[in-house]
TIRO-2110 file (N, C-alpha, C; in Angstrom, 1 decimal):
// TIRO-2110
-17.2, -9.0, 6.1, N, 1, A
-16.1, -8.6, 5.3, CA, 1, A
-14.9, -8.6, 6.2, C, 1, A
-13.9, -9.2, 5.9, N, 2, A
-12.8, -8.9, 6.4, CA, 2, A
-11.6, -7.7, 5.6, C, 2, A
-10.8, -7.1, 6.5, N, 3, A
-10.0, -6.2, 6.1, CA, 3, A
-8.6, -6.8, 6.5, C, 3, A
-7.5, -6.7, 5.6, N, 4, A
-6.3, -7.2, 6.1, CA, 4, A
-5.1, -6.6, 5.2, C, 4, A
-3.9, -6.8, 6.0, N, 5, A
-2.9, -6.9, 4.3, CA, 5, A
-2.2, -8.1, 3.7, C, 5, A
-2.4, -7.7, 2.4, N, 6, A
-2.0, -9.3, 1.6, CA, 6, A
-1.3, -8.9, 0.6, C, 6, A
-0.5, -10.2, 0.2, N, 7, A
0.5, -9.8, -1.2, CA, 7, A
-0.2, -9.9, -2.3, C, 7, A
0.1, -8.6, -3.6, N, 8, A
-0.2, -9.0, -4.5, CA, 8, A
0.4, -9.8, -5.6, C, 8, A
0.2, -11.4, -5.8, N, 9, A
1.2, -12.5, -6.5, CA, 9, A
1.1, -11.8, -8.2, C, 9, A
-0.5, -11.3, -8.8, N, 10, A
-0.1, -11.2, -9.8, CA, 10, A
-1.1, -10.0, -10.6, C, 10, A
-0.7, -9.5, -11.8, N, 11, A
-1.5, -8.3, -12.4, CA, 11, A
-1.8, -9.2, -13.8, C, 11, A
-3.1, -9.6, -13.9, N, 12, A
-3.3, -9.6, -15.3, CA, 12, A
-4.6, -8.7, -16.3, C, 12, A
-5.0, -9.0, -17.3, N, 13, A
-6.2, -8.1, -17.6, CA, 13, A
-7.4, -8.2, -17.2, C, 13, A
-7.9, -9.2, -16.3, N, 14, A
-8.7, -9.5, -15.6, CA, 14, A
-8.7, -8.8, -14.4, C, 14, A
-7.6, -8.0, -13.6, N, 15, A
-7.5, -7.8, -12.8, CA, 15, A
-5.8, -7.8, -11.8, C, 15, A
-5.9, -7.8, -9.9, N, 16, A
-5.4, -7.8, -9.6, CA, 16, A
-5.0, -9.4, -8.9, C, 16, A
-4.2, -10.1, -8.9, N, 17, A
-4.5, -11.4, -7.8, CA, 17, A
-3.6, -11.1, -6.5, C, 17, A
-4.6, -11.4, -5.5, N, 18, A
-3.7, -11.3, -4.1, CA, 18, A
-3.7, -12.7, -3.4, C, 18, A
-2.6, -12.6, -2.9, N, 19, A
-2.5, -14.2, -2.3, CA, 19, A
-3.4, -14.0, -0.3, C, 19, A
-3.5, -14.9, -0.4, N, 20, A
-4.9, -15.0, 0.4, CA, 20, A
-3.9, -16.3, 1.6, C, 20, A
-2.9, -16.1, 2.5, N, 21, A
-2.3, -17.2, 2.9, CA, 21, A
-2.9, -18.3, 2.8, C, 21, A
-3.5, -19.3, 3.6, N, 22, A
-4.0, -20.6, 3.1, CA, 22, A
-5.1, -20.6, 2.4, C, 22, A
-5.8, -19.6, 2.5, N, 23, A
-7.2, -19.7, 1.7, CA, 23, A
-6.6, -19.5, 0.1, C, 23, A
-6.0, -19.4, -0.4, N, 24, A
-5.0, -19.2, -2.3, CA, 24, A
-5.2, -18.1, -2.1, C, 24, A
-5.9, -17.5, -3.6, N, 25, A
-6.0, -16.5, -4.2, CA, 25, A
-7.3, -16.0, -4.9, C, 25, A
-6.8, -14.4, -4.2, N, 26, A
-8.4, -14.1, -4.3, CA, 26, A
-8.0, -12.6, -5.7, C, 26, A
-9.0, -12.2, -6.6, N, 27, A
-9.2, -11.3, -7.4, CA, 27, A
-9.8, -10.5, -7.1, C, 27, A
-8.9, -9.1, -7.3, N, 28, A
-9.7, -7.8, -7.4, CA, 28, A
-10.2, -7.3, -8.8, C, 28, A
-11.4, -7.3, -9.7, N, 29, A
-11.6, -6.8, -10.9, CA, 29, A
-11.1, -5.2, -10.8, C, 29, A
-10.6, -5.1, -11.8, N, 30, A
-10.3, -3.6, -12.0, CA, 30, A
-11.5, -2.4, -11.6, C, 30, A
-12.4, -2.9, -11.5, N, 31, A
-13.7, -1.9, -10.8, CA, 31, A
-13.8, -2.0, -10.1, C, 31, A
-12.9, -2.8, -9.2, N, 32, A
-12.8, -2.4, -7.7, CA, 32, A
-11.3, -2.2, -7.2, C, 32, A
-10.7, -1.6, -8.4, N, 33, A
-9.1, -0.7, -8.1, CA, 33, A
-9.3, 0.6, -7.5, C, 33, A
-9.0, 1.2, -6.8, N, 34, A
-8.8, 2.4, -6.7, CA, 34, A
-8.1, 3.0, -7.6, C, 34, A
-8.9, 3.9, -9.0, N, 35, A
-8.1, 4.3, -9.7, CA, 35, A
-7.3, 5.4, -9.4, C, 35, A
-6.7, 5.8, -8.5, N, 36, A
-5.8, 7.2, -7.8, CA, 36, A
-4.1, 6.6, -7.5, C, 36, A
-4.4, 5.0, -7.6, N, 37, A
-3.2, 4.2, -7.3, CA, 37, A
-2.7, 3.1, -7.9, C, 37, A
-1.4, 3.2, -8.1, N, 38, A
-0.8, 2.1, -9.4, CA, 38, A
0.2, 1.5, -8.2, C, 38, A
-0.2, -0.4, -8.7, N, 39, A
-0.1, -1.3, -7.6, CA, 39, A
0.9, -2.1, -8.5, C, 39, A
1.8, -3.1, -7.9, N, 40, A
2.9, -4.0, -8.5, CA, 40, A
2.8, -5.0, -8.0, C, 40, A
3.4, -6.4, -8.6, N, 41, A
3.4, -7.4, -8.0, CA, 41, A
4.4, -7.3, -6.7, C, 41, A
4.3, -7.9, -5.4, N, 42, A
5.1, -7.6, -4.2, CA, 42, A
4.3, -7.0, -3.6, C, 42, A
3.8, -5.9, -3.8, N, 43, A
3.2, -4.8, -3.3, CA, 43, A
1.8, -5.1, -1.9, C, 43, A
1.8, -5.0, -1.0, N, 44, A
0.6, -5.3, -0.2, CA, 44, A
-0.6, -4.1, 0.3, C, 44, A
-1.7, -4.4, 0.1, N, 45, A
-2.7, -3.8, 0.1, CA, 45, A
-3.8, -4.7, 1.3, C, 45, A
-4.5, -3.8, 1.5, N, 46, A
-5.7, -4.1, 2.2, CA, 46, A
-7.0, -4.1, 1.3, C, 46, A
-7.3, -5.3, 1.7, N, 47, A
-8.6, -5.3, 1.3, CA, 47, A
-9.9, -5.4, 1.7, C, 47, A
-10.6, -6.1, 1.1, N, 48, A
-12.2, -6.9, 1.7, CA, 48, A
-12.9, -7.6, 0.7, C, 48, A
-13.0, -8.7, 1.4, N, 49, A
-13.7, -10.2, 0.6, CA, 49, A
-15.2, -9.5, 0.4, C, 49, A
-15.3, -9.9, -1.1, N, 50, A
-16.5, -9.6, -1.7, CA, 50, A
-17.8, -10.3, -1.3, C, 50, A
-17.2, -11.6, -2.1, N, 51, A
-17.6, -13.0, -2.4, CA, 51, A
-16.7, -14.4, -2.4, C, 51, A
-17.5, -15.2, -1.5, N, 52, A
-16.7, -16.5, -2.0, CA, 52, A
-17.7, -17.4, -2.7, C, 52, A
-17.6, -17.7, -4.0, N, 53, A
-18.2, -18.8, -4.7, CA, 53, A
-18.2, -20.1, -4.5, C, 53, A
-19.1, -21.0, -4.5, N, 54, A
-19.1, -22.9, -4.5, CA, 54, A
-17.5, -23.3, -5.2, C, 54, A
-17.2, -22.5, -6.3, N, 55, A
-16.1, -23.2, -6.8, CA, 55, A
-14.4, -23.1, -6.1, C, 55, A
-14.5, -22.2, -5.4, N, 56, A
-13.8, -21.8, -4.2, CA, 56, A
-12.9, -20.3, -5.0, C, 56, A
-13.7, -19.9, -5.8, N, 57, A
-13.0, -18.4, -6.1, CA, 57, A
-13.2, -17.1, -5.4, C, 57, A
-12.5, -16.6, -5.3, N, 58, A
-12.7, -15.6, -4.2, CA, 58, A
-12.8, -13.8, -4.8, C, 58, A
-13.8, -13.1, -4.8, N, 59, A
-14.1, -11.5, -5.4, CA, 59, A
-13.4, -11.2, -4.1, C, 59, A
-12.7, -10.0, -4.7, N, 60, A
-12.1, -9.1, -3.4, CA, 60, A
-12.2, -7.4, -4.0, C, 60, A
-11.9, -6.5, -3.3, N, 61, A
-12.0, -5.2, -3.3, CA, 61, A
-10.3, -4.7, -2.8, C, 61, A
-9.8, -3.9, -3.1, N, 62, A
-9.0, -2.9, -2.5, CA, 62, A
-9.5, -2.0, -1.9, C, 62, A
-9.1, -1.6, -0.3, N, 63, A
-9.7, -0.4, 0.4, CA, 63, A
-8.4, 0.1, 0.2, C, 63, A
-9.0, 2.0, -0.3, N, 64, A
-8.1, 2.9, -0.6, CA, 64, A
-7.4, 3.1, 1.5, C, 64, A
-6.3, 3.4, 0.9, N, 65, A
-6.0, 4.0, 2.5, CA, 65, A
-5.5, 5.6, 2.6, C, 65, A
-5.9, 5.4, 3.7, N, 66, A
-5.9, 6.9, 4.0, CA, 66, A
-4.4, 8.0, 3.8, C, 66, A
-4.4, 8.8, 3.1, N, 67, A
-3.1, 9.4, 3.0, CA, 67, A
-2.5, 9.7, 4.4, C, 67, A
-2.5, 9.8, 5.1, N, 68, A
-2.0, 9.9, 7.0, CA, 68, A
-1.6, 8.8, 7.5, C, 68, A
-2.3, 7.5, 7.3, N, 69, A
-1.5, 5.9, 7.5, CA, 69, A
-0.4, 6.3, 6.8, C, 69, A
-1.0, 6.1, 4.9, N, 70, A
0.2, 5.7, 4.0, CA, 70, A
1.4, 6.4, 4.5, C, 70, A
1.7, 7.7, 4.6, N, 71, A
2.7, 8.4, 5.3, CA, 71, A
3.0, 9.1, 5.9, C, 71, A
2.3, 8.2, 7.0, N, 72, A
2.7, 9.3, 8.1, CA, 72, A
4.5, 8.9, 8.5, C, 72, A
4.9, 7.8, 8.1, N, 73, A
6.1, 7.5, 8.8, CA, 73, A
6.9, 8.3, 7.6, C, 73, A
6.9, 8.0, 6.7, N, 74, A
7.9, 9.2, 5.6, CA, 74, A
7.9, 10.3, 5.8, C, 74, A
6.5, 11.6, 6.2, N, 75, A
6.6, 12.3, 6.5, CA, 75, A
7.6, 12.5, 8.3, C, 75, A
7.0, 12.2, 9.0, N, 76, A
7.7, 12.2, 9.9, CA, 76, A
9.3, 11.9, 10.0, C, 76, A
9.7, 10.9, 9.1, N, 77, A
11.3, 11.0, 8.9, CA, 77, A
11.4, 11.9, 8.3, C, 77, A
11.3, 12.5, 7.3, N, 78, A
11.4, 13.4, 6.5, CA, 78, A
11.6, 14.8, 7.1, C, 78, A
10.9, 14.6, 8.2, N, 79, A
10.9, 16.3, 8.7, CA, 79, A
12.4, 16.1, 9.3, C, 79, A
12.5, 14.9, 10.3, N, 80, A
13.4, 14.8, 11.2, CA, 80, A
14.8, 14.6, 10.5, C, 80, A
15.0, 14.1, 9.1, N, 81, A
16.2, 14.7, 8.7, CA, 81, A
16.3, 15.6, 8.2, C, 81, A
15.4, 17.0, 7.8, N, 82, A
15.0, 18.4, 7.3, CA, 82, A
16.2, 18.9, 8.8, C, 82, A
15.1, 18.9, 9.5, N, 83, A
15.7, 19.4, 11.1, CA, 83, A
17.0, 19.0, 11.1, C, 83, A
17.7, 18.4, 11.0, N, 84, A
19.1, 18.1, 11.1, CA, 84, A
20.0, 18.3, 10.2, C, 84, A
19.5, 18.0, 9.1, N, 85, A
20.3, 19.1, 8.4, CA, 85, A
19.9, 20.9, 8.1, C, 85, A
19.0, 21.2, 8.5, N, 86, A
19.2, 22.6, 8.8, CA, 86, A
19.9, 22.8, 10.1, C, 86, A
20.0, 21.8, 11.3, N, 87, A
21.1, 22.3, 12.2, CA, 87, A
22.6, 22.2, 12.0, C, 87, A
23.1, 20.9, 11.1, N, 88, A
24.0, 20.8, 10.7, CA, 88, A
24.8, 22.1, 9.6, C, 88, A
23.9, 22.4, 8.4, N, 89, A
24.0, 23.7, 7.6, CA, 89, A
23.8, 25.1, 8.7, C, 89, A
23.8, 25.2, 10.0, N, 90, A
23.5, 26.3, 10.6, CA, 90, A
25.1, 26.3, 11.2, C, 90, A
25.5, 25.4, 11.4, N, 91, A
26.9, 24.7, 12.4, CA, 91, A
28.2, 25.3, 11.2, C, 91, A
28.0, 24.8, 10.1, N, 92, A
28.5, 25.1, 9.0, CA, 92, A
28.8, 26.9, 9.1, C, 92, A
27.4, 27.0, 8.8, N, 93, A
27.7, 28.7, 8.2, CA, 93, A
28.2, 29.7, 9.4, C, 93, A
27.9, 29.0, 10.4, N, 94, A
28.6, 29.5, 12.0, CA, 94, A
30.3, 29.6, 11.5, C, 94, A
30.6, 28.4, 11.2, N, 95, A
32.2, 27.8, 11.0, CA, 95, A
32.5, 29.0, 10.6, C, 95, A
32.7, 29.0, 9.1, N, 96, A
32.6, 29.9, 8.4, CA, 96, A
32.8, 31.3, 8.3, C, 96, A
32.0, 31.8, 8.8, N, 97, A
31.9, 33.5, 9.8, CA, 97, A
33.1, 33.7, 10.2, C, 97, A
END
């Protein structure tokens, strides 16, 4: 199994399609969505090759990822403009006084 990130080119009722750089395009069936997470075309995901068939169609999976990858970098900006504007609002109410 390989794990990577790939684009997803398209959403139809069949599923998810991810483009697969020169290998095309591979399908996630919706039973192997993580249902906790709603996905868009553009959007890149990790997955894992299922199956590859004689006809050259490709089964894939979406691996859920871990809430601490997905954001750890939001949270961490997040805090760090928290912190500065509570110093900035502390600078303020100093003025003020």
């Amino acid at each position: 199994m390989i794990e990577n990130q790939y684009k997803i080119s398209n959403i139809t009722k069949f599923g998810i399609f991810v483009d697969l750089d020169d290998n095309g395009t591979g399908l996630v069936r919706w039973s192997n969505v993580p249902k906790s997470e709603k996905y868009h075309i553009g959007d890149y995901v990790s997955i894992n090759i299922l199956n590859t068939h004689p006809d050259g169609k490709i089964d894939l999976e979406i691996v859920a990822e871990d809430f601490n990858d997905k954001f750890e970098n939001f949270i961490s900006t997040s805090y760090i403009r928290l912190t500065d504007l509570q110093e900035k609002n502390k600078h303020i109410r100093d003025f003020i006084k």
